[in-house]
Structures are given as C-alpha cells and as structure tokens.
Backbone bond lengths (Angstrom), bond angles and torsions (degrees), N, CA, C in turn:
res aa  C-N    CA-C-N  psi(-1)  N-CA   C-N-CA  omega(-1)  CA-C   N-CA-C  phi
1 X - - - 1.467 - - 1.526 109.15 -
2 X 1.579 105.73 137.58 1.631 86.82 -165.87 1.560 93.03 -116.40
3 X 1.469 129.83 153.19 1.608 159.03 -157.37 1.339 79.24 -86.42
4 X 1.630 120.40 163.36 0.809 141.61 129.68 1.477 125.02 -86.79
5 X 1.303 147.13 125.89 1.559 159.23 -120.14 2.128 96.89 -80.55
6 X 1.875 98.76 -47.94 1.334 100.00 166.94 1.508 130.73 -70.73
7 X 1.623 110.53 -2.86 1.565 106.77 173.20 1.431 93.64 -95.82
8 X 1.051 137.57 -26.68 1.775 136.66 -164.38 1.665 98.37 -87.76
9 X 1.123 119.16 -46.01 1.340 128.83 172.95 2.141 100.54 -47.54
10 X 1.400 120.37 -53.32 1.140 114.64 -159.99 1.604 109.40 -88.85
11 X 1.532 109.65 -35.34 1.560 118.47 161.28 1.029 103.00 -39.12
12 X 2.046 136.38 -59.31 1.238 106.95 -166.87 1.374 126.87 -90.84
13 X 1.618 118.50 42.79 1.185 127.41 179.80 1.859 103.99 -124.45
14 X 1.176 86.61 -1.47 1.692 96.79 167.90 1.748 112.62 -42.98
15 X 1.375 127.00 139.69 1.308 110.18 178.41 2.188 119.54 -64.27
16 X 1.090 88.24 -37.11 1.650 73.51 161.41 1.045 129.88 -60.22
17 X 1.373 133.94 -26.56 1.356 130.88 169.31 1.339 111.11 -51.85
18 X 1.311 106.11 -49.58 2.066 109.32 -169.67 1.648 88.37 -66.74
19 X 1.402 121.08 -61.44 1.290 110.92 -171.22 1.743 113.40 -30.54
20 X 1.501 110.23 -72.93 1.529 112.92 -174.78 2.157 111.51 -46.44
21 X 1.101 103.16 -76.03 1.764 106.32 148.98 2.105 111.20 -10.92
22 X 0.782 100.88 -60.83 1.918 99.29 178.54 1.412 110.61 -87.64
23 X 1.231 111.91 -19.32 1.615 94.86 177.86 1.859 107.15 -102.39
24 X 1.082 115.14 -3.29 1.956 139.80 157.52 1.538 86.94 -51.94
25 X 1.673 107.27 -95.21 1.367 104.25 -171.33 1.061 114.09 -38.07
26 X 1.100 129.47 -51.80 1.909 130.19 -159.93 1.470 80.12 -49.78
27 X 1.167 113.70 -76.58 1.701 109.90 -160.09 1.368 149.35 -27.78
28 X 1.451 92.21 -33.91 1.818 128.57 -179.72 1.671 101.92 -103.19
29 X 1.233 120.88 -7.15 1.259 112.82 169.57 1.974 110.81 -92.03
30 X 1.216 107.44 -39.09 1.525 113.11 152.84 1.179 145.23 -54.90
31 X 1.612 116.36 -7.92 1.066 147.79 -175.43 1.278 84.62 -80.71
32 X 1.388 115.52 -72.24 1.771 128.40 -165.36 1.070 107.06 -45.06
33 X 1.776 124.01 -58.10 1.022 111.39 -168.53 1.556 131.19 -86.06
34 X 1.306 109.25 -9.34 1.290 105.08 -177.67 1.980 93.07 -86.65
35 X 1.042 117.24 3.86 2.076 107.81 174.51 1.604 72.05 -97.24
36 X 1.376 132.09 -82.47 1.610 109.35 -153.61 1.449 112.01 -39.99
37 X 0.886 122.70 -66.89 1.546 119.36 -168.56 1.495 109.85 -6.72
38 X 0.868 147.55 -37.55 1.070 150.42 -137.83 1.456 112.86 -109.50
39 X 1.042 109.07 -37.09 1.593 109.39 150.28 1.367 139.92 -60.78
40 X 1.669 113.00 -19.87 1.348 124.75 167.85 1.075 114.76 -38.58
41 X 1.779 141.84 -80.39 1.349 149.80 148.30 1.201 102.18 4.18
42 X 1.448 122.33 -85.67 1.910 118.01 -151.88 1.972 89.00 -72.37
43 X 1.207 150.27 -62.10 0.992 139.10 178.51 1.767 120.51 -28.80
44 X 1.161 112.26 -34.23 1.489 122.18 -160.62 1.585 92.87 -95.44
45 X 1.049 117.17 -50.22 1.304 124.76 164.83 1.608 113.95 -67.86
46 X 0.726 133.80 -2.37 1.991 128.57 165.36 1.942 95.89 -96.05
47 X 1.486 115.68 -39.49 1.267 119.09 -158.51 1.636 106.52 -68.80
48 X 1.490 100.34 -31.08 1.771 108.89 -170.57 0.849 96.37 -82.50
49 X 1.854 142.42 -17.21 1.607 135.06 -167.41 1.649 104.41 -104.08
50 X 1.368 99.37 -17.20 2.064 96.17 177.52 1.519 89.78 -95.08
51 X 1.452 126.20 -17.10 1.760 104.31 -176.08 1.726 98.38 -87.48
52 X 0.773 111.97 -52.93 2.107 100.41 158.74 1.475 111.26 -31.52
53 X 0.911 115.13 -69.27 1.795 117.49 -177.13 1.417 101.10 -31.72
54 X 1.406 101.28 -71.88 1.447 108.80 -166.66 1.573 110.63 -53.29
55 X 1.292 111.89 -49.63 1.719 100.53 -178.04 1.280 112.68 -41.82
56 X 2.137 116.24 -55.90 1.119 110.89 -177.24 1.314 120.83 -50.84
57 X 1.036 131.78 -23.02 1.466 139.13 -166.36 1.553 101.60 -73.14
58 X 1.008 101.29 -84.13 1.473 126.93 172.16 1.618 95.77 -11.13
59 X 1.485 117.33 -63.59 1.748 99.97 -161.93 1.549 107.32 -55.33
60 X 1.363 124.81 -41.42 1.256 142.37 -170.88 1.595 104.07 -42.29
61 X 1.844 108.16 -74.13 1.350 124.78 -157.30 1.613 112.39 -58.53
62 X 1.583 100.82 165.82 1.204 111.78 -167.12 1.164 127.52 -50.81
63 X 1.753 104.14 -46.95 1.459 122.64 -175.65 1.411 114.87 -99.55
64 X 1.663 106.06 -6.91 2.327 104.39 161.88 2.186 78.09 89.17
65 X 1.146 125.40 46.10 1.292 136.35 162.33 1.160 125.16 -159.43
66 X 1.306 121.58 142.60 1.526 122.86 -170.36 1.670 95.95 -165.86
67 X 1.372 110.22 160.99 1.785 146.09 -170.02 1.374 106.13 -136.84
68 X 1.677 92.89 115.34 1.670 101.77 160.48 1.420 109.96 -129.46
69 X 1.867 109.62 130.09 1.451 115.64 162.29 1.403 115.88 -14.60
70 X 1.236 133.73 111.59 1.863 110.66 120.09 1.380 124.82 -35.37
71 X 1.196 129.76 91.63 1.574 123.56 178.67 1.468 100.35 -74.91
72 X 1.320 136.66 58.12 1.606 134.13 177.30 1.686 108.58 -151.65
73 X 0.803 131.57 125.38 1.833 140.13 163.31 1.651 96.31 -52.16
74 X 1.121 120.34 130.99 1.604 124.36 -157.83 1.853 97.76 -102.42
75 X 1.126 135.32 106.83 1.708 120.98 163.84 1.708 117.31 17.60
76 X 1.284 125.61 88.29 1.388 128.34 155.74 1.368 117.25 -64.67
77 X 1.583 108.52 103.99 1.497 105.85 -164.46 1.945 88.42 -127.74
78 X 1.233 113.16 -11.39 1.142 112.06 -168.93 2.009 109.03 -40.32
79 X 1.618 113.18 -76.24 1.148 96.37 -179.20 1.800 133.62 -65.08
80 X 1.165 105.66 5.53 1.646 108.88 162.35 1.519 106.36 -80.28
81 X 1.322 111.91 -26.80 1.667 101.46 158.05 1.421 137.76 -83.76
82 X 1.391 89.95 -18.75 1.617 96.96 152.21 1.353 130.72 -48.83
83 X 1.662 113.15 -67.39 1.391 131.75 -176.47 1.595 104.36 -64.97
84 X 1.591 119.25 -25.14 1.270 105.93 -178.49 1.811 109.11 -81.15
85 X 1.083 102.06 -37.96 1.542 104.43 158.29 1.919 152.86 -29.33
86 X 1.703 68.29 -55.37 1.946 104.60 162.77 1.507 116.65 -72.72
87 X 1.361 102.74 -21.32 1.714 118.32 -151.75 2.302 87.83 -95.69
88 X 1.205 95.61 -36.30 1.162 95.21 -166.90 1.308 115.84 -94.12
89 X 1.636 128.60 2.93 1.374 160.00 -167.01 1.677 80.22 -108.35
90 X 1.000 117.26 -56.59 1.541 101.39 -162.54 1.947 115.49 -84.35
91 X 1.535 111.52 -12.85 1.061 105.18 -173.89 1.671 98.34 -90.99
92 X 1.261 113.23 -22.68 1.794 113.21 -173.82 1.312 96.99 -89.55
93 X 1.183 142.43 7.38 1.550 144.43 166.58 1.611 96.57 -97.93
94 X 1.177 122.30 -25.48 1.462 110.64 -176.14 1.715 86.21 -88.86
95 X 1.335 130.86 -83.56 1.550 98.01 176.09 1.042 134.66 -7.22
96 X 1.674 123.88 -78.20 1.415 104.31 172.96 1.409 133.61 -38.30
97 X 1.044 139.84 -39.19 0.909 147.58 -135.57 1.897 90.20 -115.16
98 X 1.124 122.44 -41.11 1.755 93.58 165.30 1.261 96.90 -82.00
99 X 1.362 157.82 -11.23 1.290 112.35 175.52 1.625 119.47 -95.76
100 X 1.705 102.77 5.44 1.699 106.99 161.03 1.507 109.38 -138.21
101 X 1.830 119.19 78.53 1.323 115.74 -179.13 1.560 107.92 -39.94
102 X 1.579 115.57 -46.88 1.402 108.66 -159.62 1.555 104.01 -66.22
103 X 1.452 127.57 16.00 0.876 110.31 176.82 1.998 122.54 -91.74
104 X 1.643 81.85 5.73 1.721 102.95 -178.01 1.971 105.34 -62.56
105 X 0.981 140.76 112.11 1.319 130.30 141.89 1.594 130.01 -27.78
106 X 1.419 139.65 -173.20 1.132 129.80 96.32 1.474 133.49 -123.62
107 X 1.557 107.82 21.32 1.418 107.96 163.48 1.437 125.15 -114.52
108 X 1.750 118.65 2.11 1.409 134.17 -161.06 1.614 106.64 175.44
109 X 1.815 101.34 136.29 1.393 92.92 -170.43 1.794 91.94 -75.03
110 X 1.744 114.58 157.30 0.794 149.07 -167.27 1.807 103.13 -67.69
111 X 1.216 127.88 132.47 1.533 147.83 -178.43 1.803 103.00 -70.06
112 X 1.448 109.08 -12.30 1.653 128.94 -179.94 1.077 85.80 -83.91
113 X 1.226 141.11 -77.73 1.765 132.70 -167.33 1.318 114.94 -89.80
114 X 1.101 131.88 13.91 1.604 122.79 147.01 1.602 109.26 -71.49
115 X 1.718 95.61 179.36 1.371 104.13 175.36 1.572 104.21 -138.70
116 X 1.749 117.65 -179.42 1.715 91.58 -173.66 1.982 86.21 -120.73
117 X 1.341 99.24 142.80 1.730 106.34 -143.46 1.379 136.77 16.53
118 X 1.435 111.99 78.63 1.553 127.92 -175.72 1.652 113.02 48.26
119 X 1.245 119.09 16.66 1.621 130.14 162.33 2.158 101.42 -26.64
120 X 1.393 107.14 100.68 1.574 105.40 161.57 1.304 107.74 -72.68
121 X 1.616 106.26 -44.51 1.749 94.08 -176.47 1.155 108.47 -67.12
122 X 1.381 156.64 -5.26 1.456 144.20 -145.45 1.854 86.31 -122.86
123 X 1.518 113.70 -36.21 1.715 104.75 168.70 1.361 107.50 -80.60
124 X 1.088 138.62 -17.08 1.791 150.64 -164.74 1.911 82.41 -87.31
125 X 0.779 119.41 -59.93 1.886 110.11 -173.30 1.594 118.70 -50.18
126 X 2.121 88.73 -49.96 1.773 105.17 176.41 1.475 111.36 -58.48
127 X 1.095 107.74 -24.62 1.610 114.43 -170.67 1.737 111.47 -87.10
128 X 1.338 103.24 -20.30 1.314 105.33 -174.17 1.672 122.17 64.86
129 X 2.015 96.75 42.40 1.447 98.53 -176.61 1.074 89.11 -128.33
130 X 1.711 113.36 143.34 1.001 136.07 172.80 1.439 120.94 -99.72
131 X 1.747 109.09 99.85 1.585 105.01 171.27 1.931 121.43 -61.48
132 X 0.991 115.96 178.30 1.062 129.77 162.24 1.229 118.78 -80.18
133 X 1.686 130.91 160.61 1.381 133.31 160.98 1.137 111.41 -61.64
134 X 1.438 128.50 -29.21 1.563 117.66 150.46 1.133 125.38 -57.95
135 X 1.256 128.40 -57.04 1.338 132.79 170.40 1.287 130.10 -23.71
136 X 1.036 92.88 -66.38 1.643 132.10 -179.20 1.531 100.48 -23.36
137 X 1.293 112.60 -75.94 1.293 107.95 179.37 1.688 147.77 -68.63
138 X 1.868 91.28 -29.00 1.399 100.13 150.58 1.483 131.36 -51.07
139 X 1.777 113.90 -42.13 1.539 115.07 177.75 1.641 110.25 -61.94
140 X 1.789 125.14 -41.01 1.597 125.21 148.27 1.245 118.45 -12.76
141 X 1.323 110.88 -56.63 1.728 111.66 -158.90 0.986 114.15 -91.47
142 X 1.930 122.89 -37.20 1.307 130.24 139.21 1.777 125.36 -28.21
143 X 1.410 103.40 -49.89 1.879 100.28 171.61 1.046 118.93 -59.86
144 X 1.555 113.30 -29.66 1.870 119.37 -170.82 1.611 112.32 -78.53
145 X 1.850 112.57 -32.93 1.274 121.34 178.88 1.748 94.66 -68.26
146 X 1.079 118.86 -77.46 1.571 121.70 -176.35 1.415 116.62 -26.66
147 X 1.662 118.91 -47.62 1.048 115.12 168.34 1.152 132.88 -67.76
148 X 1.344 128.32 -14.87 1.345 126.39 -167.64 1.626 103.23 -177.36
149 X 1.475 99.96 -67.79 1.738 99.73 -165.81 1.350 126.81 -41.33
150 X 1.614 101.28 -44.37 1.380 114.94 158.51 1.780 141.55 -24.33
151 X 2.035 92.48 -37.18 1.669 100.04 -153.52 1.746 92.38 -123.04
152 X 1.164 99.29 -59.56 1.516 115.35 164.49 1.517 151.75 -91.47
153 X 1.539 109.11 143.52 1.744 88.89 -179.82 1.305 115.35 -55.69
154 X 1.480 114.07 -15.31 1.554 89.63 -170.63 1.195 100.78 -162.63
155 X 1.565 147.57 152.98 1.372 149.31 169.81 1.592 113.25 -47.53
156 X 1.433 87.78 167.48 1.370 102.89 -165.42 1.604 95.84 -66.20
157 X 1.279 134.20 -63.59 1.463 131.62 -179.18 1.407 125.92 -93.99
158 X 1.085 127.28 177.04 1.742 111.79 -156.73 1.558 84.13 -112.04
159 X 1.293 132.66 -15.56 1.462 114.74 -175.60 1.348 90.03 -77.35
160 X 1.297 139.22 -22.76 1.505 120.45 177.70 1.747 115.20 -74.65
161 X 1.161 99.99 -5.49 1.642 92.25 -151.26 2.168 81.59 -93.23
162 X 1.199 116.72 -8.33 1.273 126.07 -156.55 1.258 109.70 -129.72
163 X 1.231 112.73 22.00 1.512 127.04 173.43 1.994 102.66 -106.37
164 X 1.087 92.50 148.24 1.809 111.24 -158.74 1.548 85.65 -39.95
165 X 2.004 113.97 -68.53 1.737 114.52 -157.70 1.906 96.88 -37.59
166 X 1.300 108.87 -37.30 1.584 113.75 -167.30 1.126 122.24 -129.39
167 X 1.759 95.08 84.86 1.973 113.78 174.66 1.141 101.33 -62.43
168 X 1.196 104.85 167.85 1.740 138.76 172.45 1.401 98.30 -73.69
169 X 1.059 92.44 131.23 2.072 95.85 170.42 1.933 96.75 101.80
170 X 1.040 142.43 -37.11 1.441 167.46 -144.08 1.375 70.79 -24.24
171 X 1.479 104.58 152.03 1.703 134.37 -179.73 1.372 93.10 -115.99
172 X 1.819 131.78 94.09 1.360 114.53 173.18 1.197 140.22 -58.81
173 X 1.884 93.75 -18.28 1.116 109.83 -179.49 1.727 121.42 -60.96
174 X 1.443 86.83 -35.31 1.396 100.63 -174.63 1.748 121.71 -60.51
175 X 1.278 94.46 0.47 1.726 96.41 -143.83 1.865 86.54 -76.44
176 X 1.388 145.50 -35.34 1.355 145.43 -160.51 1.431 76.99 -146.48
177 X 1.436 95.40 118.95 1.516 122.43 168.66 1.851 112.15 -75.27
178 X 1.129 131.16 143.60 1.357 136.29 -175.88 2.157 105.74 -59.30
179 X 1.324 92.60 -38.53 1.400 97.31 170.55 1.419 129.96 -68.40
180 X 1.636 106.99 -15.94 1.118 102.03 154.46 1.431 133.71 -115.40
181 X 1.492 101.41 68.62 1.247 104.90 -171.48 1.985 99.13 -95.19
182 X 1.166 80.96 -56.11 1.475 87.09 168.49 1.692 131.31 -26.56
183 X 1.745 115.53 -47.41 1.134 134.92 -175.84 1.781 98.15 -69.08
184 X 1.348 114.38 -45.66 1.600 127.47 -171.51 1.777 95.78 -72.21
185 X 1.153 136.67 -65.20 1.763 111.34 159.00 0.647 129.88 -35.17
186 X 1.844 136.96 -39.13 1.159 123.91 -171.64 1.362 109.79 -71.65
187 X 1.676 109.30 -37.28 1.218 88.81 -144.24 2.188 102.81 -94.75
188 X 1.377 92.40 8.14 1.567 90.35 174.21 1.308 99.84 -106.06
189 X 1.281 155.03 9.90 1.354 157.18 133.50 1.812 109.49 -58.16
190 X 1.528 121.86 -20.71 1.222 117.25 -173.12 1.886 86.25 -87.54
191 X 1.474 120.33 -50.91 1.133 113.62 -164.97 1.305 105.95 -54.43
192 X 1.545 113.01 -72.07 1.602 123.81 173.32 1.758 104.16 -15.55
193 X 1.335 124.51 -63.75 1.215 111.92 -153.27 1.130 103.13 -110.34
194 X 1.583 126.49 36.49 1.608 133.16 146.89 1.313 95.61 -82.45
195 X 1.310 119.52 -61.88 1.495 136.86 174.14 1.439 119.64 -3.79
196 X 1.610 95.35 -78.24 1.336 120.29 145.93 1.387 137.16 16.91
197 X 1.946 83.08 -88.71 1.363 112.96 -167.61 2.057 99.75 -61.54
198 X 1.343 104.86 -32.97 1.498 98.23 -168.83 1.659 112.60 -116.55
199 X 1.428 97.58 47.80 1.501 116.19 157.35 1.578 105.70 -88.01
200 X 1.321 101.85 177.75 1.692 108.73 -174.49 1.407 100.17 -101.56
201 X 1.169 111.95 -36.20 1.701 113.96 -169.96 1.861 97.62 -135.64
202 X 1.576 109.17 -171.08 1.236 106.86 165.37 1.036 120.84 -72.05
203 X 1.740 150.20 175.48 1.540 132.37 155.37 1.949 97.88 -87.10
204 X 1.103 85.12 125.68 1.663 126.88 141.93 1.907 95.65 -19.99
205 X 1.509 126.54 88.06 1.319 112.11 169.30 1.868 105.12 -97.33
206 X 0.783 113.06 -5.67 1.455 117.10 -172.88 1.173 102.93 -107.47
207 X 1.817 121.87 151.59 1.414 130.96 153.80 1.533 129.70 -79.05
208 X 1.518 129.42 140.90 0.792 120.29 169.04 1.675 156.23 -73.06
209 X 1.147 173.38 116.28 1.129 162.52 161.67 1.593 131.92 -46.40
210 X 1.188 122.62 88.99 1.485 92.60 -170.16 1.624 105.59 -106.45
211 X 1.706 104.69 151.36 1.702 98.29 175.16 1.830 96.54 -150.25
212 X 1.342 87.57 146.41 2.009 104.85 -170.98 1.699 91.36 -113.75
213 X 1.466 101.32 118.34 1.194 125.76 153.87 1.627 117.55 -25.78
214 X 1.193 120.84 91.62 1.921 99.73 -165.90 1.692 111.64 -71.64
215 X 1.086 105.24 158.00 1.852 132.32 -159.94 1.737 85.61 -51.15
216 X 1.261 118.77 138.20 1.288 128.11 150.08 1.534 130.97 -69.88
217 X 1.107 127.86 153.31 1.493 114.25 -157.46 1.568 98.59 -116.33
C-alpha cells in the first residue's frame, strides 16, 4: 500500500518520532563525553602548573604580570553540547506537539514548534516545561552553542558577535561549564521522560524484519 508523501511527511512529526530523534542525539553526545572525560585530569593538572609559572613570573616582570602556556589540549566537549542541544530542541518539540496535535502540518513543520534562533527557553514555555533556576541558565548557553558557538567561529552577523551575551574574544569553551554537566542530564532526562509519560505506547527501540510466507503452488 503506498503513503501519500503528506501522510509520511506528518507521521514523522508524530511525538514519538521527536522522542526517538532526542534520545539518538542524547546518545552520540555521551559517546563524546565519556572519551573526553579523560582529559580533564592532565588539563587541570597542566593549568595549576602554568598558573604557578605565571605567579612566579609575575613577581619578577616589569608591570607585576605574566602568561604561562597550558601545555595540555583542554576537554573537547563542545559538540556533545551540540547534540545535547539538538537533543533537547527535539524532545520539547515533541511536547509541544502532544499537547497541540493540530499543531502537526502536512506540507511544513509548523511556526508553533519552531523557535526564533534555537531559543530552549522560548520551546521550554511552548512546551509548558518548567526549568529550574539551575537550569535556566544552562538551556541559555545551550541556545548560544546551537545557534552558532557550537558550529562556527562566529555568528552569522557581527552585531551579534558584539553584543554584551557575545564579547569579542568569546572562550567557547567557556560557554557550559564541565560542572554543569550534571544539571544538562538532568534536566533533558526530565523533558525526555515527560515526553514519555504522554506517548501512546512505548517507542519501538529496535528494527523490524518483515517476511511473507511465499504463495503455495
């Protein structure tokens, strides 16, 4: 039996779809971090031996200031904040979207489940989820990676790149602190498994096989 392109188009805007889609990303973003991890240690340890340097330096120099290398490659966690980003765009779009089916299209996803530049808080409202005061600010830093920090050195326009949230010089690294990694699981495990709760069935984690008995003669 063959679909028509606008029922296949709207099936895959079904909220299980976003569900399976956010818990994908989640997955490949854990990948990242549990290989970075491991660099934390020798980084933290190069950082405490160039901030010694520098003190010593410092008494010496002219002006009572001095710079020492990190001799260490620092935790690349950036694109696990990506995917956790994407991951959490797609599970608060599956919220929206069961609590306004008609908000399904079938020729274009719906201007109801977008956001205006990857805004979590602006899908976190549509969704009717409430972060935490912790939260809160991690999903910020998450919008800024998604939007840009994440992919590029630098935004699409320079009045953005020169707006206060985004100085000149920006440390991307800096943008989601390692300490809050913790707060960024929790709080897309709360979405994920609201999600969840208002599926019809479980999602389908496995693929199927199908085979037809052939015609007897």
């Amino acid at each position: 039996m063959a679909f028509h392109p606008e029922e296949l188009f709207k099936a895959a805007q079904q909220p299980v779809q976003w569900f399976s889609s956010a818990e994908r990303l989640r997955d490949a973003a854990e990948i990242i971090l549990s290989d970075q991890i491991k660099r934390e240690g020798p980084y933290l340890e190069a950082q405490n031996k160039a901030g010694k340097e520098a003190e010593a330096a410092a008494i010496t120099s002219s002006d009572g200031s001095a710079q020492a290398e990190i001799a260490c490659e620092q935790p690349n966690y950036g694109p696990a904040h990506l995917l956790y980003a994407f991951a959490m765009e797609n599970a608060l779009k599956g919220l929206i979207v069961t609590r306004n089916p008609g908000s399904i299209e079938s020729r274009k996803i719906s201007n109801s489940i977008k956001s205006d530049d990857h805004s979590l808080i602006e899908l976190a409202e549509k969704a009717q989820f409430s972060p935490s005061s912790e939260e809160e600010p991690v999903l910020k830093a998450l919008s800024l990676i998604a939007k840009w920090a994440g992919r590029y050195p630098v935004p699409v326009k320079m009045a953005q790149y020169v707006k206060e949230e985004n100085p000149l010089g920006l440390n991307r690294h800096a943008l989601l602190d390692w300490s809050q990694h913790s707060v960024m699981r929790t709080c897309f495990d709360r979405m994920l498994q609201e999600l969840e709760r208002k599926l019809p069935k479980p999602p389908d984690r496995f693929d199927l096989v199908v085979a037809f008995r052939a015609p007897s003669r």
